[in-house]
C-alpha positions in Angstrom: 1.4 -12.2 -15.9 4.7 -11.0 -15.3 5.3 -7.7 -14.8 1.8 -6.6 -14.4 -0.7 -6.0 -11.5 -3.1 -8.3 -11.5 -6.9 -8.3 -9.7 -9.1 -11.1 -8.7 -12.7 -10.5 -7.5 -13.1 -14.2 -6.3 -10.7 -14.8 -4.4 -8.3 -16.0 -6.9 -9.9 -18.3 -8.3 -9.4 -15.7 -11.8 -7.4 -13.0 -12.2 -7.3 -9.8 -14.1 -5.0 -7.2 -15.5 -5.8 -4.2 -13.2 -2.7 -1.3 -13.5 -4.1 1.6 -15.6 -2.0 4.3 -14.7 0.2 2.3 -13.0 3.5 2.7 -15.2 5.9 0.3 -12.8 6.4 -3.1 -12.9 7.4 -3.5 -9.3 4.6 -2.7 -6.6 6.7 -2.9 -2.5 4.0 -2.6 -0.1 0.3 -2.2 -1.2 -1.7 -1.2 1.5 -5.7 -0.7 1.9 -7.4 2.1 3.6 -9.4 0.1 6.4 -12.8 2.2 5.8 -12.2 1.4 1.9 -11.2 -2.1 0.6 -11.6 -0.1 -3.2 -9.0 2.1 -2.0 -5.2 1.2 -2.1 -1.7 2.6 -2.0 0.9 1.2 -4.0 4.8 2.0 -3.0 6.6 1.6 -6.3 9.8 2.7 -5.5 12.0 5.2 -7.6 8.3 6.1 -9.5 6.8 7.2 -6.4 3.3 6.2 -4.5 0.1 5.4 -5.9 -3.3 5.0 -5.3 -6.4 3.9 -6.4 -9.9 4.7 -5.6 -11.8 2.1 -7.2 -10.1 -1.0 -6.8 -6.9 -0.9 -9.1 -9.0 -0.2 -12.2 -7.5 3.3 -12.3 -4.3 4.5 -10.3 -2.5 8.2 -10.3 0.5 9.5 -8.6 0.0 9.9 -4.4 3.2 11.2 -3.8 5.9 12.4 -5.9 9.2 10.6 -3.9 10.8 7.5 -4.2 9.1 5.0 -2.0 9.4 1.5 -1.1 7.5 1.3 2.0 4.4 2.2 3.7 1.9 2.3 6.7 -1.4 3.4 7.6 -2.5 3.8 11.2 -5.4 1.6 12.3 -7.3 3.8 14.5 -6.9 6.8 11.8 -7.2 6.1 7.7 -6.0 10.2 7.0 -2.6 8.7 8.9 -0.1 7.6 6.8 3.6 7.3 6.5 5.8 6.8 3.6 9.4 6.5 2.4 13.0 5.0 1.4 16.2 5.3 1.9 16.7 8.5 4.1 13.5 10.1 4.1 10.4 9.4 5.7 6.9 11.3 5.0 3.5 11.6 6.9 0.3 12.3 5.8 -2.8 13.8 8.0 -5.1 13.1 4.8 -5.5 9.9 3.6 -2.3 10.7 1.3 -3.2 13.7 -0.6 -0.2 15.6 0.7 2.9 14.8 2.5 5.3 16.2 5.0 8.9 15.5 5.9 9.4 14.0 8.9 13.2 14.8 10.8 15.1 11.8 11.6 18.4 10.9 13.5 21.0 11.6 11.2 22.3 8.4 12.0 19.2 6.8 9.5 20.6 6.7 5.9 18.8 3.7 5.1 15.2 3.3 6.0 13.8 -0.5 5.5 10.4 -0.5 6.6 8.3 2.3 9.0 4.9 0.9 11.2 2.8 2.8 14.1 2.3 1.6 17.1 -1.6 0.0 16.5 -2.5 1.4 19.5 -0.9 4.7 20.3 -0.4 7.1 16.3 2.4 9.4 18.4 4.6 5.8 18.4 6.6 5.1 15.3 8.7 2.0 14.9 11.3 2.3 12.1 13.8 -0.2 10.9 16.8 0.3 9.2 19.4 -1.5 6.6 22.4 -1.9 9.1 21.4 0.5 11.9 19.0 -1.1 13.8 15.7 0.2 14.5 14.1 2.9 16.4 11.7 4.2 18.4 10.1 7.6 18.1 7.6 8.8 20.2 6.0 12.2 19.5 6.0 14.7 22.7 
């Protein structure tokens, strides 16, 4: 089924078309919560983030930015980052709301963001042609 996002409940033996409300065609990462396999977050680039509360049947807008990545800290399912490009957001609450989070100014191209799983104040992020890096909250 191109172009659609698809659902199996039997581990794949069928599959189903599952993106109401999901108006993209191109999901990056899709993440789910750890204390909620029915809950997921879907980075679809340029349209934003999404998520869904009862297992892809129905999705809405999560964040209103361009996103093509996304993690969720193990230890914490309210801690979440997101982003693309230049910007990186968190979230204290499961991704309901979002802050900005200040980076190097030497980051213009953000590839991929992932927490330490042991430690949330650790943030590894990569980078299209600048390496990656290392923050650690003080």
């Amino acid at each position: 089924m191109p172009g659609r996002h698809c659902r199996s409940a039997d581990g794949g033996e069928t599959w189903r078309t599952a993106n109401h409300g999901l108006p993209v065609s191109r999901v990056y990462p899709l993440r789910t919560r750890p204390e909620s396999t029915r809950t997921l977050l879907a980075a679809c680039g340029p349209a934003g983030l999404f998520r869904t509360d009862d297992g892809g049947e129905h999705w809405e807008k999560a964040g209103d930015f361009s996103c093509h990545f996304l993690d969720l800290f193990a230890g914490d399912p309210n801690l979440m980052v997101a982003g693309t490009k230049g910007l990186l957001k968190k979230s204290y609450d499961g991704g309901r709301s979002w802050i900005d989070v200040k980076l190097p100014t030497l980051l213009t191209w953000l590839s991929n963001a992932r927490f330490d799983p042991t430690d949330k104040n650790v943030l590894f992020v990569g980078t299209f042609g600048n390496g990656g890096l290392k923050g650690v909250r003080q």
